[in-house]
C-alpha positions in Angstrom: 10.7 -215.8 -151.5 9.9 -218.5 -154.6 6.6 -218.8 -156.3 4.9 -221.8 -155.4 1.7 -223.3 -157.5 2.2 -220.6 -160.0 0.0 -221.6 -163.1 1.9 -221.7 -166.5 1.2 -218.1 -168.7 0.2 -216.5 -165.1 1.7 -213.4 -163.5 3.7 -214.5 -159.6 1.7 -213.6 -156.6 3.0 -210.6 -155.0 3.1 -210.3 -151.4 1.5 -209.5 -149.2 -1.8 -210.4 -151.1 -4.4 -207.3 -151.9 -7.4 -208.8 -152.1 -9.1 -209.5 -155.3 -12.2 -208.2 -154.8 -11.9 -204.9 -153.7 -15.6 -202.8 -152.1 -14.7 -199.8 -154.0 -13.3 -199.4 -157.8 -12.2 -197.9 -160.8 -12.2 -194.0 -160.3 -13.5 -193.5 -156.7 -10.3 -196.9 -155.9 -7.8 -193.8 -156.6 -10.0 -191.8 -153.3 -9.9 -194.6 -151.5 -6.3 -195.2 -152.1 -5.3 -191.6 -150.8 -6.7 -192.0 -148.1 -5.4 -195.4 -147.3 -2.2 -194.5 -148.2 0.4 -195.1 -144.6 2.4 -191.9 -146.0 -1.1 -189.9 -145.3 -1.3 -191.4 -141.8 2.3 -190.5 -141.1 1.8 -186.4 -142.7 -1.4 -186.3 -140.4 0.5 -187.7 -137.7 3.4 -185.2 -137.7 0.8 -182.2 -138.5 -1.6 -183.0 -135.5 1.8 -183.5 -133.2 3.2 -180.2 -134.0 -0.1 -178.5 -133.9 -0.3 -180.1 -130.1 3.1 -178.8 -129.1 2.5 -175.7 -129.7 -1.1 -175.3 -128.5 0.5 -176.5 -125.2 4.0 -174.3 -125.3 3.9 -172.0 -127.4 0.2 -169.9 -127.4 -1.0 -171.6 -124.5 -4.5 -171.4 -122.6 -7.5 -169.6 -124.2 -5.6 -168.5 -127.4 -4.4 -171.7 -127.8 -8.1 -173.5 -128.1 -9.2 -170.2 -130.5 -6.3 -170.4 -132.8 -6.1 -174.5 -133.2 -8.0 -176.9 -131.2 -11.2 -175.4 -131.8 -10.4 -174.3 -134.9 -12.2 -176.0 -138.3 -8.9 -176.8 -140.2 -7.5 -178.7 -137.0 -10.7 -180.6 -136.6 -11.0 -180.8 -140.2 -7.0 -182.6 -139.9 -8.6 -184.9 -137.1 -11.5 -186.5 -139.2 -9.1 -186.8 -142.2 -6.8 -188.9 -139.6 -10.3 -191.1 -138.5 -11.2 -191.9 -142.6 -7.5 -192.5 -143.2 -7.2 -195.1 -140.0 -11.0 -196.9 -141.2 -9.6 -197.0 -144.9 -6.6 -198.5 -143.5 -7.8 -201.2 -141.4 -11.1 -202.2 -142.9 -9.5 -202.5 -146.4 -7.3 -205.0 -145.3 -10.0 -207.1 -143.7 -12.7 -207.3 -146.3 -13.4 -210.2 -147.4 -11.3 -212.0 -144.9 -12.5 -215.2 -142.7 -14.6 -214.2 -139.8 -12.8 -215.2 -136.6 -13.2 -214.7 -132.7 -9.9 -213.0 -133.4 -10.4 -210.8 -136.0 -13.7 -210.2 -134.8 -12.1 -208.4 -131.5 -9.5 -206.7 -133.9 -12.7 -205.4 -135.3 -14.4 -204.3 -132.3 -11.1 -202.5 -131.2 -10.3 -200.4 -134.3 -14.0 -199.4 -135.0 -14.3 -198.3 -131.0 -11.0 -196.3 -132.1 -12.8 -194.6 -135.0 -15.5 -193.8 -132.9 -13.2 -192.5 -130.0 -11.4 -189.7 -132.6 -15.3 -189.1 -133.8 -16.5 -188.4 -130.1 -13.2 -186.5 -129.6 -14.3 -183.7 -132.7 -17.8 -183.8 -132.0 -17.5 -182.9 -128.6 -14.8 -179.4 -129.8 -17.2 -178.4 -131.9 -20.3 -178.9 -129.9 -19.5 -178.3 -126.1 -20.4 -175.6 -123.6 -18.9 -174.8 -120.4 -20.0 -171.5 -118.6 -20.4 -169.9 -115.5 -23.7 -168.5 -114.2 -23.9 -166.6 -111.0 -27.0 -165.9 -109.2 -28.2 -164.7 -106.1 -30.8 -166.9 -103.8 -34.1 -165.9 -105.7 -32.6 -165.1 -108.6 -34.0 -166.3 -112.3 -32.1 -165.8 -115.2 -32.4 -166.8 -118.8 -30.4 -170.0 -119.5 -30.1 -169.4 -123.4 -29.2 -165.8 -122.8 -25.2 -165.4 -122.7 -25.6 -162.3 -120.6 -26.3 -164.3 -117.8 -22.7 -166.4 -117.7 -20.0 -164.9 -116.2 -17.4 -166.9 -118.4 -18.2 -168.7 -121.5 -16.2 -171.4 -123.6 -17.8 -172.9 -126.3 -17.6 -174.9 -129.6 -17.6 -173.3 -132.8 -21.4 -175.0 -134.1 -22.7 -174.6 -130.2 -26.3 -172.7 -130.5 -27.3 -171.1 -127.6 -30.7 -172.0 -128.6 -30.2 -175.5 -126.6 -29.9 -174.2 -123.5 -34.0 -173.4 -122.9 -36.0 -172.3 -119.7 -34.7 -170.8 -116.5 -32.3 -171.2 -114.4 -32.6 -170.3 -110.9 -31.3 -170.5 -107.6 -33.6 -171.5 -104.6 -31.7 -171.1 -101.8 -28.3 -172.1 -100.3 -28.1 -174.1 -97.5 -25.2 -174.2 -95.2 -23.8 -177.4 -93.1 -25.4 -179.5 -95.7 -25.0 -183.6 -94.7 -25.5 -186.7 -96.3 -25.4 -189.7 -94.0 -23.4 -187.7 -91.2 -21.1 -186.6 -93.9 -20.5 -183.0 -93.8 -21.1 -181.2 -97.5 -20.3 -177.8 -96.6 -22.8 -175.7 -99.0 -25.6 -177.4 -101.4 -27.6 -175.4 -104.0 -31.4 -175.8 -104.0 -31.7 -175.0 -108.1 -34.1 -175.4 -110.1 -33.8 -175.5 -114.4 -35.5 -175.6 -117.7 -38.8 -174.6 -119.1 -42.5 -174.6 -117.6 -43.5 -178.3 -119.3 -39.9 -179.5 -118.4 -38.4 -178.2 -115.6 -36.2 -180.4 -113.2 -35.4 -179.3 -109.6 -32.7 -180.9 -107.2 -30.1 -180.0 -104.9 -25.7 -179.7 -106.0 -23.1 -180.1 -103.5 -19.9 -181.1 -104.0 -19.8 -184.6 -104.5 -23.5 -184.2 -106.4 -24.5 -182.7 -109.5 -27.7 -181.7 -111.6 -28.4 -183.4 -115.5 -30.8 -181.8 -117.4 -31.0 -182.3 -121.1 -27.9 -183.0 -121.3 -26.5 -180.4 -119.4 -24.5 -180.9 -116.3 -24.8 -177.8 -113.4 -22.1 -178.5 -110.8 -21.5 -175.9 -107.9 -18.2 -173.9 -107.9 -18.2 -170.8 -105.5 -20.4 -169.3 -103.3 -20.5 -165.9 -101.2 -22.7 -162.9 -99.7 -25.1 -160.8 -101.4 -26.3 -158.0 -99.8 -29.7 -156.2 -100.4 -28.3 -152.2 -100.6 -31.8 -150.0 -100.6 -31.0 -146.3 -101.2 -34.1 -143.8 -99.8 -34.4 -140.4 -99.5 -34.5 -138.0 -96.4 -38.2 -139.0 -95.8 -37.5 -142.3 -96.3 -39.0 -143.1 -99.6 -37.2 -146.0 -101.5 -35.3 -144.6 -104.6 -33.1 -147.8 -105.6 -32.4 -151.2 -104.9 -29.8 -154.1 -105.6 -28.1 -157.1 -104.5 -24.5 -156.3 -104.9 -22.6 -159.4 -104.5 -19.2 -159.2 -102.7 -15.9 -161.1 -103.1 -13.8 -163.1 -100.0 -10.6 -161.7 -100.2 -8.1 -163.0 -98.1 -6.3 -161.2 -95.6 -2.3 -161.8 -94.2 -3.5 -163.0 -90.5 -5.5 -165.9 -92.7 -9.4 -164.3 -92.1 -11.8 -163.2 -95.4 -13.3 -160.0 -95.6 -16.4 -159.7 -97.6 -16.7 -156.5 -100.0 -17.1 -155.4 -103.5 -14.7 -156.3 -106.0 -12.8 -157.8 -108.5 -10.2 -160.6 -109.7 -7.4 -159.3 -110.8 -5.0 -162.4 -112.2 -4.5 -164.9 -108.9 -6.1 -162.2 -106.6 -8.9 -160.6 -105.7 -9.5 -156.7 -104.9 -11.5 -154.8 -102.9 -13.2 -152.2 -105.3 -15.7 -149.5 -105.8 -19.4 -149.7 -108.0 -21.2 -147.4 -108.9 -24.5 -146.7 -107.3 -27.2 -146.8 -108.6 -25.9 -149.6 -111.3 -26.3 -148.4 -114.8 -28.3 -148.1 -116.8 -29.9 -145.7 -113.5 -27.9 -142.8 -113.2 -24.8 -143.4 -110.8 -25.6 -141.1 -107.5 -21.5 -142.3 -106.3 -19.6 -144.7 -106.5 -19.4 -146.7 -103.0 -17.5 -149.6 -101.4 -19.3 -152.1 -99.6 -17.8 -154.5 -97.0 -19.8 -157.1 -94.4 -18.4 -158.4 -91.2 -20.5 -161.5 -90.5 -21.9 -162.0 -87.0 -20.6 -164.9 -84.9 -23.9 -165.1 -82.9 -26.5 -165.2 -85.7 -26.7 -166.7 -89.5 -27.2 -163.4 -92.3 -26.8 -161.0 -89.5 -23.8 -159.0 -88.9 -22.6 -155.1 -89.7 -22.3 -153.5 -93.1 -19.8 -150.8 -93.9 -20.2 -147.7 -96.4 -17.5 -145.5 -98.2 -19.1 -143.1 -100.8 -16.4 -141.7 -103.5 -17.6 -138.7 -105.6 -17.9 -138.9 -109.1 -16.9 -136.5 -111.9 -18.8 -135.0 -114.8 -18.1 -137.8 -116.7 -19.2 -140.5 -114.4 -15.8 -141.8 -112.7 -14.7 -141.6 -109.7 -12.9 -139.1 -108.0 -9.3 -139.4 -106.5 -9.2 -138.4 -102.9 -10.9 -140.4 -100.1 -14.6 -141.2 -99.4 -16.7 -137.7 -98.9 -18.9 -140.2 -96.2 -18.0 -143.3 -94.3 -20.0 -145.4 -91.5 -21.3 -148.5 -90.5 -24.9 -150.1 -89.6 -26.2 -153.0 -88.7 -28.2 -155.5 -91.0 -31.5 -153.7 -91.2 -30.4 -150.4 -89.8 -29.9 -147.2 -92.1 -26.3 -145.2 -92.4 -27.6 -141.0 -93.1 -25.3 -139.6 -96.0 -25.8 -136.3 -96.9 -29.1 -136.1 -98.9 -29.8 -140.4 -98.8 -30.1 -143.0 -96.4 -28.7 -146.3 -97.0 -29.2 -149.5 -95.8 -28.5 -153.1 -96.2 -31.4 -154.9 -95.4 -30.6 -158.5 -95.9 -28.2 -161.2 -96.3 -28.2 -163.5 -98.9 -25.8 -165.7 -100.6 -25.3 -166.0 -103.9 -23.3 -169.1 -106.1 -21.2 -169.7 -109.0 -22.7 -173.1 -110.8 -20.6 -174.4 -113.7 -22.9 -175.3 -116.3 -21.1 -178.1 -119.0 -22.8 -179.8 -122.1 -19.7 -182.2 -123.4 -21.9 -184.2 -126.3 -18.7 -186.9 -127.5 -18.1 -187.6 -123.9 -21.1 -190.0 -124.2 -19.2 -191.7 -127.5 -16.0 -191.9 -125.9 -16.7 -193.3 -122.8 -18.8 -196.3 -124.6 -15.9 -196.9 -126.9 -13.8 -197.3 -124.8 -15.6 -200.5 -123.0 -16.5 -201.5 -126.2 -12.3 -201.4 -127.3 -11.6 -203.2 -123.9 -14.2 -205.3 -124.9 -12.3 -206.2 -128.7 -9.3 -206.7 -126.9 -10.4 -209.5 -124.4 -12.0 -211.0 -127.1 -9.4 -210.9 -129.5 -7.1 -212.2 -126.3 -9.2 -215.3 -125.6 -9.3 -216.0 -129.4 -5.5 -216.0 -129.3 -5.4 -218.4 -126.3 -7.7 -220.7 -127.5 -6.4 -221.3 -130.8 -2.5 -221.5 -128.8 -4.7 -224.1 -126.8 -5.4 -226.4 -129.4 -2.1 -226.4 -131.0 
């Protein structure tokens, strides 16, 4: 390409033209140029691929999201990658002539920059657990022994999560406009000066303070009261049970556990820890097809060993009674006295979902506008 207009005893333009006037110079221009540099963007590029092939491949699941995408070195490589695109872009605009076009260019690459912002605010900030309780329950909301599964960003404080959380009751048959919701959570959450209350179903959830409480899973809880002879009241607990499928397709209810894609029926000790395990028992219910929480309740008792565990051998006392009624063993009465159900709510606090979601409209936004600049200017010529 020839020089045109070049002024006698004056170096050639090079192209394309850096502009003159550059917002940052002398020692902090060589920063600046790092991190503008397209070989930068490329090494980023590369890293963060190979980084996401393997998360998804090779470690896999929860390991995975310990050992890189949560990690601070990975996040550290993503907002590298955001100052490296804004240094890119925005010092090759300054300066410039502000058009309808480059104004949308504008709106499009900072949205972008704010998308990859949201993206490592949110891994380092979220919360998504599992809190199980039974109807009438209250448990802590800040305390982590009250989640059945946690999964959280490195800088999450528990301190966030304040107040209560409890569970109302469960109502079954739930409908909205003739539309049947199947189960719906009365809950109720937060402190005494800002507590919120609502109902979940499936299609509905609750937002406090940023939180989001969804419902997941719900089942029985019965009310297991251990007495003496006399019938004095020793000990009692809601011990929730698991539905675990059986081959002709029906669910029995008992005590137990998952155990990978499946779940077992199992003993527990009785009474729970810390009290001092009396046996270790296995509880099943066989719901009544007359009557809502009523139905029969059925007892094995295992015998446990000096150390606590249970023995091998079958049950030293087996029977059945119905809600209410009492089942003799040996030296205690038991008795399940009520049915209640208790739920699973998935609790979620995803901060950067706020900033993604608005940058995205606000990139759509940049690219109509830049769009209809385009068209208007083809329009004239």
């Amino acid at each position: 390409m020839s020089n045109i207009d070049t002024p006698s005893g004056s170096e050639p333009e090079q192209y394309p033209i850096e502009p003159r006037y550059h917002p940052i110079h002398k020692i902090p221009r060589k920063i600046y140029d790092f991190f503008a540099s397209a070989r930068l963007a490329m090494a980023l590029l590369v890293i963060i691929l190979v980084c996401c092939l393997t998360g998804v491949t090779i470690v896999r699941g929860e390991q995975a999201w310990n050992l890189i995408f949560n990690s601070l070195w990975f996040n550290a490589l993503l907002v590298i990658l955001v100052v490296n695109i804004a240094c890119c872009f925005f010092g090759r605009i300054w300066y410039r002539k502000l058009t309808v076009i480059s104004f949308g260019m504008i709106l499009f690459h900072v949205s972008f920059v704010a998308i990859l912002l949201g993206i490592v605010y949110n891994s380092l900030f979220y919360f998504r657990g599992t809190i199980r309780l039974t109807e009438g329950e209250v448990l802590l909301s800040g305390d982590p022994q009250s989640y059945d599964i946690i999964d959280k960003g490195r800088f999450f404080s528990f301190s966030r999560l304040k107040g209560e959380t409890s569970l109302i009751r469960v109502n079954t048959g739930y409908k909205i406009g003739g539309e049947d919701k199947r189960a719906a959570y009365e809950v109720s959450v937060g402190e005494e000066d800002n507590k919120k209350q609502g109902v979940i179903y499936i299609t509905h959830k609750l937002t406090h303070d940023g939180f989001d409480y969804f419902n997941d899973k719900e089942g029985y809880s019965l009310l297991v009261t251990l007495a003496d002879r006399h019938g004095h009241e020793l000990y009692g607990a809601y011990l929730p049970l698991q539905s675990i499928k059986q081959k002709d397709d029906s669910y029995l209810y008992a005590t137990g556990h998952k155990e990978g894609s499946k779940v077992k029926a199992s003993v527990v000790l009785f009474p729970a820890p810390p009290v001092k395990p009396l046996f270790a028992m296995q509880l099943a219910y066989q719901l009544s097809k007359v009557k809502e929480r009523d139905g029969v309740a059925a007892f094995e008792l295992y015998a446990l060993d000096n150390n606590g565990m249970t023995k091998d051998g079958p049950p030293y006392a087996t029977g059945k009674a119905a809600i209410g009624g009492k089942f003799a063993a040996g030296e205690y009465v038991l008795s399940a006295k009520e049915v209640r159900y208790w739920v699973g709510m998935m609790v979620r606090y995803e901060p950067g979902k706020t900033i993604v979601l608005t940058s995205l409209w606000v990139a759509l936004a940049g690219m109509i506008i830049t769009t209809t600049g385009r068209m208007l200017k083809s329009g004239k010529k």
